[in-house]
C-alpha positions, 0 to 999 in steps of 0.5 A, spaced: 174 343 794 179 344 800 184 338 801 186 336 808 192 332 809 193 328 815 199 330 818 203 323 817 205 322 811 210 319 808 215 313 811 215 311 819 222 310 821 221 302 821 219 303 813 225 308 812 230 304 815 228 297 811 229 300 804 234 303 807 238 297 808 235 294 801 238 300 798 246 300 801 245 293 800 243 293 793 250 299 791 255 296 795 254 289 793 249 290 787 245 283 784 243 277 785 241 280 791 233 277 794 229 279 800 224 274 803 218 276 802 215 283 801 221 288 805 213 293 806 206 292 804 207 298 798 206 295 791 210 301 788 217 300 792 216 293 791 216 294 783 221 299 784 227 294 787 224 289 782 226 294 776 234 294 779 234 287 779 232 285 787 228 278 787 223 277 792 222 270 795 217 267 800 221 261 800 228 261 803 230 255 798 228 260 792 235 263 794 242 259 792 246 257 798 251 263 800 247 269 797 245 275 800 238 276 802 234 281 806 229 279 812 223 283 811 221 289 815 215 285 818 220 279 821 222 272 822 222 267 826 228 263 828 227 258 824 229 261 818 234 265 820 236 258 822 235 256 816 238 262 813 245 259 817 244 252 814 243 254 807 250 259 808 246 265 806 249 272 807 243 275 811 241 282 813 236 284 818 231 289 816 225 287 821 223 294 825 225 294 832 218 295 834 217 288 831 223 285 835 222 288 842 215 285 840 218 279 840 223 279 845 218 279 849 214 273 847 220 269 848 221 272 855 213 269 856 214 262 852 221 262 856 218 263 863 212 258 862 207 263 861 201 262 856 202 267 850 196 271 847 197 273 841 192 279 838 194 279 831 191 277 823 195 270 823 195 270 816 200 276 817 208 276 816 209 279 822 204 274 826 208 268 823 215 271 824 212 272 832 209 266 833 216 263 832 218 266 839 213 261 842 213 254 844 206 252 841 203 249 846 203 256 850 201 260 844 195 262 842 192 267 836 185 271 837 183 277 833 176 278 836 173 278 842 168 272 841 175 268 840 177 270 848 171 266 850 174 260 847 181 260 850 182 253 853 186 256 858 184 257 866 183 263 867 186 263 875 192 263 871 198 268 869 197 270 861 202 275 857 199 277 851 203 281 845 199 285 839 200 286 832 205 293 831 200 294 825 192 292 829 186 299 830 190 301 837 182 302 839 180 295 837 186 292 840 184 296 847 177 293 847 180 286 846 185 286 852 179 289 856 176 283 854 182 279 857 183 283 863 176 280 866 177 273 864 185 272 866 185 277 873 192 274 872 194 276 866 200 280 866 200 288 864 205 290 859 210 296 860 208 299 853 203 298 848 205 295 842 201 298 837 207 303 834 207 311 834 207 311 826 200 306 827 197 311 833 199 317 830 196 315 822 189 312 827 189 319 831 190 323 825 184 319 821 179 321 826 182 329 826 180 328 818 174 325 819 172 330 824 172 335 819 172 332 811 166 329 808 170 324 804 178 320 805 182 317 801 187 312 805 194 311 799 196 304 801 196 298 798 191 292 799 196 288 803 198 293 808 194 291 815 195 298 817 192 302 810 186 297 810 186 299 818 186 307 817 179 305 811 176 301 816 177 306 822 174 312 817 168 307 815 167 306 822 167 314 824 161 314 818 165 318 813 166 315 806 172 312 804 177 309 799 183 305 799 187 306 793 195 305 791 196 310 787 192 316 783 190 311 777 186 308 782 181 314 783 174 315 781 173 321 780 166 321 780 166 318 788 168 325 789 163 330 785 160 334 790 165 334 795 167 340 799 172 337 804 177 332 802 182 328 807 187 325 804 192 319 808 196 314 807 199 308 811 207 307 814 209 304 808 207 310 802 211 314 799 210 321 800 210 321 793 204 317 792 201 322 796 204 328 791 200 325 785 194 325 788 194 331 790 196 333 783 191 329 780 185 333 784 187 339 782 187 337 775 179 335 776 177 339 781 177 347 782 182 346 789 180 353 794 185 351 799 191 345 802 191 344 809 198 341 811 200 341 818 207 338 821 209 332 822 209 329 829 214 323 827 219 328 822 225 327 828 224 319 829 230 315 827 232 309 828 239 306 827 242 304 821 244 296 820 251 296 818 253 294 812 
């Protein structure tokens, strides 16, 4: 067998920068110290704060007035960071600044009288903080093409839409396809949303599956853009599983393969990826590892002052 790894691996700069902030966060003041909901969609950096006594909430009044909590990678809305002030929290903001640009410009349209279209999983933390930039009688959440027909907006009107930083940049460019045909008005974003690190993992699955006959995707079920890199090899019709550490594997799913690919979301650490490695060579005879350079390996973004 030969092991193909996707040339993203490890933590996007967004990711990097949210656990940065738990961690000098947890030295510098120690605990209690309580993050609303998950900081990422990673079951094995969740449990490892958990373990230094780092307690996540989903509910602000889970946390005692003046505590220290940590907003989510994924972002708020302002109701809760009202909230958080009313409650006299100490709070830190760890949302990725791709999210926040997302949400400057939502507000931006709300602001200026302009229905939002919203493409995005509403269940999703990141939708729910977005949402709250958005006067709710101008918002409107889709994340399929059958859901634009329904839209009980004119159509000769201006209509902005934002995306989910996380969604299939391919799904997402059929559904503003969509858009643009029934809004001739709607207004053109300077930039896609769907963040570097979602391209770039989206762009590298289907260059695995160019070449391997089965992909394994690290990331937990909760992550959108895990679950998004398993459904795009699928769709590519190259068989593939999703698993949140190697304890997960089925070995026999992969006898008799001759090429495997191995990804991983935004919010994995590498060394997930490390012991899956690890645990294909202890079952398999392993002829060569194909690693190639990251794209992302200069991409930082500035660190929260503590």
């Amino acid at each position: 067998m030969e092991i193909y790894l996707a040339h993203t691996q490890g933590f996007c700069a967004g990711v990097s920068r949210a656990i940065d902030i738990v961690d000098r966060v947890y030295q510098k003041y120690g605990t209690p110290l309580f993050v609303f909901h998950e900081i990422v969609h990673n079951t094995k950096v969740v449990n490892d704060f958990k373990e230094k006594g780092v307690q996540f909430v989903d509910d602000l009044d889970e946390a005692p007035d003046n505590a220290r909590i940590i907003f989510s990678a994924h972002g708020v809305s302002p109701k809760i960071i009202e909230k958080a002030k009313n409650k006299k929290l100490i709070f830190f903001d760890a949302t990725c600044p791709l999210v926040s640009h997302v949400h400057k410009r939502a507000k931006k349209f709300s602001d200026n009288g302009i229905d939002v279209i919203l493409i995005g999983h509403k269940n999703h933390q990141e939708v729910i903080g977005t949402k709250g930039y958005v006067n709710k009688d101008r918002l409107h959440i889709i994340d399929s093409e059958n859901q634009i027909d329904n839209l009980k907006i004119d159509s000769l009107k201006e209509v902005g839409y934002v995306v989910q930083t996380t969604l299939s940049s391919d799904d997402t460019k059929e559904l503003v396809a969509k858009l643009r045909l029934r809004f001739p008005c709607l207004v053109e974003t300077s930039a896609d949303d769907v963040c570097y690190a979602t391209q770039n993992r989206q762009n590298a699955i289907k260059d695995l599956c160019s070449i391997c006959d089965v992909v394994i995707i690290c990331g937990s079920k909760e992550s959108s853009n895990s679950n998004r890199l398993c459904e795009l090899a699928k769709k590519l019709g190259v068989e593939s599983y999703l698993v949140d550490s190697s304890d997960e594997i089925d070995i026999k799913t992969l006898e008799g393969k001759q090429r495997l690919g191995i990804s991983s979301g935004a919010s994995v650490p590498e060394s997930i990826v490390l012991d899956i490695v690890e645990k294909i060579k202890s079952n398999f005879l392993v002829s060569k590892i194909h690693i190639s350079e990251s794209p992302e390996k200069e991409i930082l973004f500035s660190a929260l002052d503590i």
